[in-house]
C-alpha positions as CSV (number, residue, x, y, z in Angstrom):
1,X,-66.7,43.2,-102.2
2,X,-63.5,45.0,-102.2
3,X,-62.4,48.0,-104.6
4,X,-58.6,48.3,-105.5
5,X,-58.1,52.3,-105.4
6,X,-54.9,53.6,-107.6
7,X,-52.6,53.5,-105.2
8,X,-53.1,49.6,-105.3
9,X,-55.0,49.6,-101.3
10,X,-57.8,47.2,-100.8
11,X,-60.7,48.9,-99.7
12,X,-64.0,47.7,-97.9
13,X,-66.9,48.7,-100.4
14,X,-69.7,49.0,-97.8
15,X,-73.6,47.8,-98.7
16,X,-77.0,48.9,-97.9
17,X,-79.1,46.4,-95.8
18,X,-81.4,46.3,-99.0
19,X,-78.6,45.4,-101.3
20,X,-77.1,42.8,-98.6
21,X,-80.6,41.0,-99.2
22,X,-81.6,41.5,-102.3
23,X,-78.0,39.5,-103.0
24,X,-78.4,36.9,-100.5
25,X,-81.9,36.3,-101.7
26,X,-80.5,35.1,-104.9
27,X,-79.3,31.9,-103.5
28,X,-81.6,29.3,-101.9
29,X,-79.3,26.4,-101.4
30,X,-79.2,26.9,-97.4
31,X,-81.4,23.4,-97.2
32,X,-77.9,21.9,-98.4
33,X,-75.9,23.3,-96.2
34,X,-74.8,20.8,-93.1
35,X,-74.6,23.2,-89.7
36,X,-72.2,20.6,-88.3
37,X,-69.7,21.3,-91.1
38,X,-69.3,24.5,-90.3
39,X,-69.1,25.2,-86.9
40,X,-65.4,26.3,-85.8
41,X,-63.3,29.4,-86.1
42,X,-63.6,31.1,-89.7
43,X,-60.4,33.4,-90.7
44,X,-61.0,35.8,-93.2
45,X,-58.0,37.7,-95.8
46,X,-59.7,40.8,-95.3
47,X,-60.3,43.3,-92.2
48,X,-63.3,41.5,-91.3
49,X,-64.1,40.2,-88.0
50,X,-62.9,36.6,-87.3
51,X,-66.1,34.4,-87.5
52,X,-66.6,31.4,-84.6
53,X,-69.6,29.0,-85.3
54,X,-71.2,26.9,-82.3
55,X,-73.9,25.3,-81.4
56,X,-75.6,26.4,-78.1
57,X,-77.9,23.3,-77.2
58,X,-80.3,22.8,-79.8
59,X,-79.4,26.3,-82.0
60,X,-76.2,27.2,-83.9
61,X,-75.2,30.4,-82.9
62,X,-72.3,33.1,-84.8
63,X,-69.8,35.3,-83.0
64,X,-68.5,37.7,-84.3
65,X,-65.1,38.5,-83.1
66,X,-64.0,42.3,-83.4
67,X,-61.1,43.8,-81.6
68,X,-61.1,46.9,-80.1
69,X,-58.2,49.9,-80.7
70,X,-57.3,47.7,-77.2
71,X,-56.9,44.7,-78.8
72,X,-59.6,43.6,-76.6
73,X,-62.3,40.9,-78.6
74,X,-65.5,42.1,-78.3
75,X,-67.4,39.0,-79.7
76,X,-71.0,40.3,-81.2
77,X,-73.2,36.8,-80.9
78,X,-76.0,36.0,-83.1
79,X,-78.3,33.6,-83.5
80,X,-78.4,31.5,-86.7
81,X,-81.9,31.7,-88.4
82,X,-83.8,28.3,-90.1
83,X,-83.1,30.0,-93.3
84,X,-80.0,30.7,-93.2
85,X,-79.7,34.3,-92.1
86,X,-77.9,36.2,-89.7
87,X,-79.1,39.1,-87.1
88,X,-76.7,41.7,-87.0
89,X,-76.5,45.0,-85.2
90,X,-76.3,46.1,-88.9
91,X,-79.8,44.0,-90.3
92,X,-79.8,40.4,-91.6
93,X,-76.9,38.6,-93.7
94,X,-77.1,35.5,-95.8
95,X,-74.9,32.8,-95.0
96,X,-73.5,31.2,-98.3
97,X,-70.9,27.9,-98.4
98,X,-69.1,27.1,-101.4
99,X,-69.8,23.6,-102.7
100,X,-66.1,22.0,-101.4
101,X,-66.7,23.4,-97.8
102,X,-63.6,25.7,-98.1
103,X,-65.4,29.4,-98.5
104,X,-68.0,30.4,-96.2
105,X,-69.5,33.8,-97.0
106,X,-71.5,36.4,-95.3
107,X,-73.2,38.9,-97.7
108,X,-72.1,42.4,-97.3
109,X,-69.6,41.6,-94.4
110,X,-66.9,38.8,-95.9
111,X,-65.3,36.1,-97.2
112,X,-64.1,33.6,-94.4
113,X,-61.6,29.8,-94.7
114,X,-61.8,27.8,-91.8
115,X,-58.5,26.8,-90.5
């Protein structure tokens, strides 16, 4: 998801919405994936937004914190779907967790570890 240019800077590659699901739709282990396990506050080692997961009553819900050239948050929430996608302002991303519970992933946006 990152490209190293020559002068050795990590850059965002950014995806089209179609190649964000045609990814995501390679994976269909979300009926493993326990909601409770994840929910708290995802740090990613990237520029990407810092990820908070709650549940709101009876749904699980995602914010997405960016900060503005303020250094204000402006959270963008979204609802978590049954199968495992996310609605963005930018489409829907697949949520992926690695198999020890350390890496959560969101297609096309980042890599996140939960503190």
């Amino acid at each position: 998801m990152t490209r190293i240019k020559n002068n050795g800077q990590v850059n965002r590659q950014r995806f089209s919405i179609a190649e964000m699901e045609d990814f995501g739709d390679q994976f269909n282990d979300y009926q493993n994936l326990n909601l409770e396990d994840i929910c708290g506050c995802w740090h990613s080692q990237e520029l990407c937004p810092t990820l908070l997961v709650y549940k709101d009553h009876t749904v699980y819900k995602v914010a997405l914190l960016h900060v503005d050239e303020l250094g204000q948050v402006q959270p963008e929430i979204c609802t978590l779907q049954d199968n495992g996608m996310i609605r963005t302002k930018e489409g829907n991303v697949k949520l992926l967790l690695d198999e020890n519970s350390y890496l959560l992933t969101l297609v096309g946006v980042g890599e996140y570890y939960k503190n």
